[in-house]
C-alpha positions as CSV (number, residue, x, y, z in Angstrom):
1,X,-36.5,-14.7,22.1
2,X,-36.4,-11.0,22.3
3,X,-32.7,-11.0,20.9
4,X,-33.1,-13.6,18.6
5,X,-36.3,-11.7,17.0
6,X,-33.7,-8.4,16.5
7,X,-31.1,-10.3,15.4
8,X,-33.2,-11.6,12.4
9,X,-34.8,-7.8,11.8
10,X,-31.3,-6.6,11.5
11,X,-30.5,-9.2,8.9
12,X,-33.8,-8.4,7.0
13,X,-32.5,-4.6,7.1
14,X,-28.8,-5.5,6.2
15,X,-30.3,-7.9,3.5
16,X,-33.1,-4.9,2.0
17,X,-29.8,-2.7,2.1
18,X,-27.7,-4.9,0.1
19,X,-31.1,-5.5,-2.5
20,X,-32.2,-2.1,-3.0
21,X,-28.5,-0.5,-3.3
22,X,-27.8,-3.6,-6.1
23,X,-31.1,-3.0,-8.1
24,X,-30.6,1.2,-7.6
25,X,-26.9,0.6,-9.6
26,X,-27.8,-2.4,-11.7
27,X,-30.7,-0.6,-13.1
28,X,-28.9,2.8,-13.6
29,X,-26.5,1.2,-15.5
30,X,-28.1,-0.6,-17.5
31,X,-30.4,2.1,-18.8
32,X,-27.1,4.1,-19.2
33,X,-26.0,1.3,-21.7
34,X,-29.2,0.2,-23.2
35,X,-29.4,3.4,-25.1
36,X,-26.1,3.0,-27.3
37,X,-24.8,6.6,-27.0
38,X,-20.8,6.1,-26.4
39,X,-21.2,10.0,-25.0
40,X,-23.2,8.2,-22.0
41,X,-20.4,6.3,-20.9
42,X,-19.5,5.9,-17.2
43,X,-16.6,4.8,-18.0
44,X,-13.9,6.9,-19.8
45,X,-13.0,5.4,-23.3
46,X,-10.4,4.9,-25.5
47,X,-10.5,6.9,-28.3
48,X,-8.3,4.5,-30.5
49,X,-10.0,1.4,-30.1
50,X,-13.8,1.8,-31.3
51,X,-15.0,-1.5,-29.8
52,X,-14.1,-0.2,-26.2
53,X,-17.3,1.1,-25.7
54,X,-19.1,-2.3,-26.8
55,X,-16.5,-4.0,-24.5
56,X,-18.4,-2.0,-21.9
57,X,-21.5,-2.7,-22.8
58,X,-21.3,-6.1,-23.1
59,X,-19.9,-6.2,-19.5
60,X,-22.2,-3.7,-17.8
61,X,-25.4,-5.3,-19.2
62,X,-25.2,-8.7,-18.1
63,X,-23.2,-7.9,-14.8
64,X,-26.8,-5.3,-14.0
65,X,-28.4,-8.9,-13.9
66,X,-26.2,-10.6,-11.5
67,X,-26.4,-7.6,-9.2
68,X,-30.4,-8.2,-9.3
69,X,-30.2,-11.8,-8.9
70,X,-28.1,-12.2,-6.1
71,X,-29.4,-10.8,-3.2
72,X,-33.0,-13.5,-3.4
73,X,-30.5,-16.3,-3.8
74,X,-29.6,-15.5,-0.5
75,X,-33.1,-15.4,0.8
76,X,-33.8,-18.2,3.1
77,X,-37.7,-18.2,2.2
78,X,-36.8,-17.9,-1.8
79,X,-34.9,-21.0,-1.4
80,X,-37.4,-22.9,0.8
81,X,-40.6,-22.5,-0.7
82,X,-39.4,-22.0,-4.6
83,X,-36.3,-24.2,-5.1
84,X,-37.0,-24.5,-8.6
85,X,-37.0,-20.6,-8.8
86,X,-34.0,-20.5,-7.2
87,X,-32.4,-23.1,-9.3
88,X,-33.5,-21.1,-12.7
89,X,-32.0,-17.7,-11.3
90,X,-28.8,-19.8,-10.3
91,X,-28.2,-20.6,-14.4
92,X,-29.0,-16.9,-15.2
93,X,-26.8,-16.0,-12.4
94,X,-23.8,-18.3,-13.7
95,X,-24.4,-17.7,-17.8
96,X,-24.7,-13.5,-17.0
97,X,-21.6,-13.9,-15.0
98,X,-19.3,-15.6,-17.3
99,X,-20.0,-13.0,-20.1
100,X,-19.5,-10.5,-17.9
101,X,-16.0,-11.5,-16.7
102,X,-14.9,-11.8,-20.0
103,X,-16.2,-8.7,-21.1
104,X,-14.6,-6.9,-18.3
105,X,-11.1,-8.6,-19.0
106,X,-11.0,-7.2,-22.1
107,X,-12.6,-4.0,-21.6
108,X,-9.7,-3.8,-18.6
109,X,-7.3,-4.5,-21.6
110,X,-8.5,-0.9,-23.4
111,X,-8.8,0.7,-20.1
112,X,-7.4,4.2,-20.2
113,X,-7.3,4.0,-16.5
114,X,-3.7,3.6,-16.1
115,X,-2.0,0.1,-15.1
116,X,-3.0,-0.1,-11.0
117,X,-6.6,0.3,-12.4
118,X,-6.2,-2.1,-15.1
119,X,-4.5,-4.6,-12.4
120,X,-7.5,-4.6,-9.8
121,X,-10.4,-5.1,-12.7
122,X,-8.3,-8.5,-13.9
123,X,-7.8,-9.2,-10.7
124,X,-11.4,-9.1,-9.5
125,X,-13.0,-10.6,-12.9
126,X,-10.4,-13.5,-12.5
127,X,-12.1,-13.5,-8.8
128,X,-15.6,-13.7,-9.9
129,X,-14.6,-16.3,-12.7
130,X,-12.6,-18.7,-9.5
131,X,-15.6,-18.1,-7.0
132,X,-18.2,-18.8,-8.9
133,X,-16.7,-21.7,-10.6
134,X,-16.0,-23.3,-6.8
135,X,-19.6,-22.5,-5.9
136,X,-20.9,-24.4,-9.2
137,X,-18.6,-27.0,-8.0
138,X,-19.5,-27.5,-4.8
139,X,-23.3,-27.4,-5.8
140,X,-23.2,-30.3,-8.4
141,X,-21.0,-32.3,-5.4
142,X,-24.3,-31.3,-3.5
143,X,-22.1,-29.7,-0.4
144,X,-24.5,-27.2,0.1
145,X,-22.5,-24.9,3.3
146,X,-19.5,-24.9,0.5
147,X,-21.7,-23.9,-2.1
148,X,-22.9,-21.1,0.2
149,X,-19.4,-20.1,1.4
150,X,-18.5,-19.5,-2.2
151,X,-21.2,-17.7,-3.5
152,X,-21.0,-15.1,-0.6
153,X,-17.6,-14.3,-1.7
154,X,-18.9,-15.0,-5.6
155,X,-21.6,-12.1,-4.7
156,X,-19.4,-9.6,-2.6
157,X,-16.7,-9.2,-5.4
158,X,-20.2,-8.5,-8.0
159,X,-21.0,-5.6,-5.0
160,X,-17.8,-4.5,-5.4
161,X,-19.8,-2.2,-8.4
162,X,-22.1,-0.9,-5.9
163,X,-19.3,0.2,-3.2
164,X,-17.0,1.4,-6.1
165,X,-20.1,4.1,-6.9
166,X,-20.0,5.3,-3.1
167,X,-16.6,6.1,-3.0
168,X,-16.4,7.8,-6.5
169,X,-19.4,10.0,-4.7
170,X,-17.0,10.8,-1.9
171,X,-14.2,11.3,-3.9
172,X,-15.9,13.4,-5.9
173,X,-16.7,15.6,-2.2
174,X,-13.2,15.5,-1.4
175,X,-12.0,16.8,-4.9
176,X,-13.9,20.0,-4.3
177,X,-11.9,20.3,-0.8
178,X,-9.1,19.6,-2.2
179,X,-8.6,20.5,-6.4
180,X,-5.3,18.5,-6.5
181,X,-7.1,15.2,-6.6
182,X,-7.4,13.6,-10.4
183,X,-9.9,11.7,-11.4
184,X,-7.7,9.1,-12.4
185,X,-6.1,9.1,-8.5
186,X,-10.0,8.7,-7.4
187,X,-11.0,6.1,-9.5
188,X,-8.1,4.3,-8.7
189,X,-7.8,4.4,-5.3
190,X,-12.2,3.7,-5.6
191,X,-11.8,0.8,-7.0
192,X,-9.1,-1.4,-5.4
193,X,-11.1,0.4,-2.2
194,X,-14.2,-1.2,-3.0
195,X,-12.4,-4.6,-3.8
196,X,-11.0,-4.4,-0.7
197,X,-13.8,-4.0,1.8
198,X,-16.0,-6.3,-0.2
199,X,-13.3,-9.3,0.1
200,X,-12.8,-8.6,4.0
201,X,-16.9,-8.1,4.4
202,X,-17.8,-11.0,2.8
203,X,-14.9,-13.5,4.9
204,X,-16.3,-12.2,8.1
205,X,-19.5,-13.4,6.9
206,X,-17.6,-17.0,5.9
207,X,-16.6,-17.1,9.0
208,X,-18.9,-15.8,11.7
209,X,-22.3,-16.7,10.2
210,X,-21.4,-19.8,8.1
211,X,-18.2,-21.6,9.5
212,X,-18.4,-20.6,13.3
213,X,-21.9,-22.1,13.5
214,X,-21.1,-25.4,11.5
215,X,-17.6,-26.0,14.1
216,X,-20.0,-25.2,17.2
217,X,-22.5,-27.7,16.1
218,X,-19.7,-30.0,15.5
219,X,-18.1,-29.2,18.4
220,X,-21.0,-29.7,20.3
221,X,-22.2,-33.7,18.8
222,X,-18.5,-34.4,20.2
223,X,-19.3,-34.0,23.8
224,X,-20.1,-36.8,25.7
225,X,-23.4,-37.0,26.9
């Protein structure tokens, strides 16, 4: 009992982690882009194309909502007590994600990032665009550990945001050790970084808390009693 009570505080704490950290960068961001000021920008823009910055906008505002979202459609009690709740964040979730995928592809297009960094942020909205169409998928079907598997990889590519901040903190610790590092090599190196880790976090999760339970369980119905 003892373990079992300290497994579940450490997923409350993991869980309040993952929350707070989403809401602290969905939040900045958005009031970053709410205000309209181009100077603002977190991103660097491309002076030749004036609808980068709207580009930008358009993705940063509605991806801030999935970041928010996410974390209490993984809450167990959410789901159990208000279904209908968590059925209405679910379209949000979907319709906020879509525009911000597309928004991202072609804010990636008028990236003046250079072409690795252009490569990782088609790659991951093409990502988010494949998981979360598998998840909705799977949900209609009514396969509800599928639907699940999905949308933790759907959600750990949104995080991706959230990590990509961290590192662009360190970098910015390690430029001032060592002046040779660009902002450009930072960003770049941050952001396939973040993609990275959050793809590899996310399939541990598939597979030790969703899929090794589910082959146990099966596992165990096959023995003879």
């Amino acid at each position: 009992m003892t373990f079992a009570v300290s497994r579940r505080s450490r997923r409350r704490i993991a869980w309040a982690a993952v929350a707070v950290s989403a809401a602290g960068v969905a939040l900045f961001s958005a009031v970053t882009y709410l205000t309209g000021d181009p100077t603002l920008s977190r991103i660097p823009l491309n002076p030749a194309i004036a609808l980068h910055y709207l580009t930008i906008v358009s993705h940063a505002l509605p991806a801030s909502l999935v970041l928010l979202i996410g974390p209490f459609q993984f809450a167990a009690t959410l789901r159990a007590r208000r279904p209908k709740l968590h059925r209405v964040l679910g379209r949000i979730y979907v319709v906020s994600m879509i525009f911000a995928a597309a928004a991202a592809l072609v804010a990636a297009t008028f990236s003046v990032d250079g072409i690795s960094t252009q490569i990782a942020f088609y790659l991951l909205a093409v990502a988010w665009l494949y998981t979360l169409y598998r998840g909705y998928t799977f949900i209609r079907q009514g396969q509800i550990q599928l639907h699940r598997i999905w949308m933790i990889r759907n959600y750990a590519l949104s995080f991706a945001a959230v990590v990509l901040r961290g590192f662009l903190g360190i970098g910015a610790a390690a430029k001032s050790i060592f002046p040779t590092l660009s902002f450009a090599d930072i960003y770049t190196t941050s952001a396939w970084g973040s993609i990275v880790i959050c793809v590899v976090v996310a399939e541990y999760f598939v597979i030790n808390r969703t899929v090794a339970p589910l082959v146990r369980k099966r596992q165990a119905a096959d023995i003879p009693s």
